[in-house]
Backbone bond lengths (Angstrom), bond angles and torsions (degrees), N, CA, C in turn:
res aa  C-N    CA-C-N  psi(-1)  N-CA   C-N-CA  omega(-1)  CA-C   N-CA-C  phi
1 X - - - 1.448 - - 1.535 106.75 -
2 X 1.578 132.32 132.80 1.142 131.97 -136.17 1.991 83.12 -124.61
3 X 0.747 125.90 118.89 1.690 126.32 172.31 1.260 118.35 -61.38
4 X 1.253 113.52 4.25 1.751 98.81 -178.62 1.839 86.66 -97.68
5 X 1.467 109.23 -44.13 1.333 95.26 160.60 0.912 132.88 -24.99
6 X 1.713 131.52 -69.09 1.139 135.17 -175.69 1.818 107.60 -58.40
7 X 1.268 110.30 -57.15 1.688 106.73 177.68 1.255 111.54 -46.17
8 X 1.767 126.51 -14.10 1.783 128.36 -175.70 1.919 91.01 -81.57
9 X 0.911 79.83 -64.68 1.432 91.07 176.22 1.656 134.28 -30.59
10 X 1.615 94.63 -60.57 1.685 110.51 -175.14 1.885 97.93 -66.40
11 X 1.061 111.69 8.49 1.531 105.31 -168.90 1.687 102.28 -105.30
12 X 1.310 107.96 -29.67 1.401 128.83 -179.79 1.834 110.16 -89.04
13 X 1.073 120.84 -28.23 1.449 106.57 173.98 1.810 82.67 -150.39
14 X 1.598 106.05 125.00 1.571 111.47 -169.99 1.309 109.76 -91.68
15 X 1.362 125.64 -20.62 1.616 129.61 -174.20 1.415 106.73 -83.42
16 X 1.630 125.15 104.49 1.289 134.85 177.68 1.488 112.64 -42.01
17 X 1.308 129.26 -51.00 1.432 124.90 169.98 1.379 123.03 -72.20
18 X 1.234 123.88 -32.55 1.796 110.69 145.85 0.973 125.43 -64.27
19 X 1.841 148.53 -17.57 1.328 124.24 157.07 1.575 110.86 -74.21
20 X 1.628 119.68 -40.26 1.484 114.80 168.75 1.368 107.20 -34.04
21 X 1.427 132.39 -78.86 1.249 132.92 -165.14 1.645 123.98 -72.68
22 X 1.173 116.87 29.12 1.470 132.04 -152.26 1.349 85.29 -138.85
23 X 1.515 141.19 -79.68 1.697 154.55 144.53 1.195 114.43 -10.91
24 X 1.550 120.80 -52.65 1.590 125.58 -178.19 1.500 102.39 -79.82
25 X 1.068 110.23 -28.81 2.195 103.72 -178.72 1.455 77.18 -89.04
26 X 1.384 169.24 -154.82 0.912 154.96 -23.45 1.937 106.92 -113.87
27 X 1.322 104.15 -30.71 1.353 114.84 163.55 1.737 111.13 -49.28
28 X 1.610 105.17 -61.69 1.761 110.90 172.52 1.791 108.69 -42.45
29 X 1.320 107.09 -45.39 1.653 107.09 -176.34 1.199 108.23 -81.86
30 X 1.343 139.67 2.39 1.029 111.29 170.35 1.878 92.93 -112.34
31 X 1.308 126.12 -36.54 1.451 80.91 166.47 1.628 141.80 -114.87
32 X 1.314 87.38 57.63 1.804 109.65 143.92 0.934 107.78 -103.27
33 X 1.311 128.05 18.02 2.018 110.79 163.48 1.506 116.58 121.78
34 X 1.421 115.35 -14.11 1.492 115.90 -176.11 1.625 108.72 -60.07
35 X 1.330 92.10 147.18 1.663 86.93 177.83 1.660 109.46 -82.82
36 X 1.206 136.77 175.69 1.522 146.03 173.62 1.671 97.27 -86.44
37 X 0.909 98.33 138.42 1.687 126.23 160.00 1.378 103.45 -65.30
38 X 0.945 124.92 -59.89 1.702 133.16 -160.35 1.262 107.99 -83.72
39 X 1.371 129.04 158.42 1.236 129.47 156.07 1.913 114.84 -67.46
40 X 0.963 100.50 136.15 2.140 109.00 -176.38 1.384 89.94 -117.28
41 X 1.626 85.49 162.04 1.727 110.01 157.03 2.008 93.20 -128.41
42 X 1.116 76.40 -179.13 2.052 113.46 -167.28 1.900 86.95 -58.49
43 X 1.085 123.94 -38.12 1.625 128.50 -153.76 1.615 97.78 -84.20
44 X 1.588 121.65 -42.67 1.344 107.23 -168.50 1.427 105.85 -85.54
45 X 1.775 109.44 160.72 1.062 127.20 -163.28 1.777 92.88 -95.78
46 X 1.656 106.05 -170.34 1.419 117.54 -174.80 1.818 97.58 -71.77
47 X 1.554 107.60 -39.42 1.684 117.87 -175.17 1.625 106.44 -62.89
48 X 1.014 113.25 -42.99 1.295 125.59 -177.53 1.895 107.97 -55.26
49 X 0.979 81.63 -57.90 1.799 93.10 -169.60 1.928 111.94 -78.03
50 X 1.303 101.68 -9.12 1.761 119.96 169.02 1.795 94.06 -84.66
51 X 0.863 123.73 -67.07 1.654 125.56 149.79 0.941 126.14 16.74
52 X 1.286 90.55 -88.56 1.964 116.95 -178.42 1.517 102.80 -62.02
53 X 1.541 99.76 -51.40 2.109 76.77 179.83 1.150 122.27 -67.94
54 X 1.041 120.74 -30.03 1.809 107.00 170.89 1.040 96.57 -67.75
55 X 1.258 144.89 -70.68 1.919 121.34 -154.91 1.521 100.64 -39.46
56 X 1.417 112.35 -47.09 1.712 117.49 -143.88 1.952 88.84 -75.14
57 X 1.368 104.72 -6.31 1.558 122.12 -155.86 1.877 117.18 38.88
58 X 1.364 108.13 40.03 1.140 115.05 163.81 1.912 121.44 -73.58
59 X 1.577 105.38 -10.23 1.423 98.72 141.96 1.653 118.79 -139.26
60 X 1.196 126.66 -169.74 1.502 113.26 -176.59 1.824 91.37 -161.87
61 X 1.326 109.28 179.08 1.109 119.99 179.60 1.350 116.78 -90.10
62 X 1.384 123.26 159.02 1.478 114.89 -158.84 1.834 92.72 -128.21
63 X 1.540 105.26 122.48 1.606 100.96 168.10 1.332 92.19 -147.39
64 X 1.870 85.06 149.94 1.179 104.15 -169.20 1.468 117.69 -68.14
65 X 1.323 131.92 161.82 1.537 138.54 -179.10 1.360 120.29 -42.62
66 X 1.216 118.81 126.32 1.565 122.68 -164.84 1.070 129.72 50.81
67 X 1.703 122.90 22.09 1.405 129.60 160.68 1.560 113.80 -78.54
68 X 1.426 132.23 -22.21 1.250 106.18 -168.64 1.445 119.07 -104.37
């Protein structure tokens, strides 16, 4: 996991334990088989490519109605 990532990232969802837990569920889906949203190369990892979709915000966090 490359930290400028994470600094792309921490800018896009600001609460450290919602991108942790946002990265760690999406890491599990991708390896059980989910495909990537993003375009990859051979070098990035599963963290890496959980990463990229939030910056690209091809995923986001999900709360329920009138929680936030």
């Amino acid at each position: 996991m490359t930290s400028e990532l994470v600094d792309e990232a921490s800018k896009v969802i600001t609460e450290p334990p919602v991108l942790i837990n946002l990265v760690s569920r999406r890491v599990k889906q991708l390896n059980l088989g989910r495909a990537p949203l993003v375009q990859t190369d051979h070098r990035m990892g599963t963290a890496d490519i959980a990463l990229t979709e939030i910056i690209q915000e091809k995923i986001s966090p999900e709360f329920p109605e009138g929680s936030e």
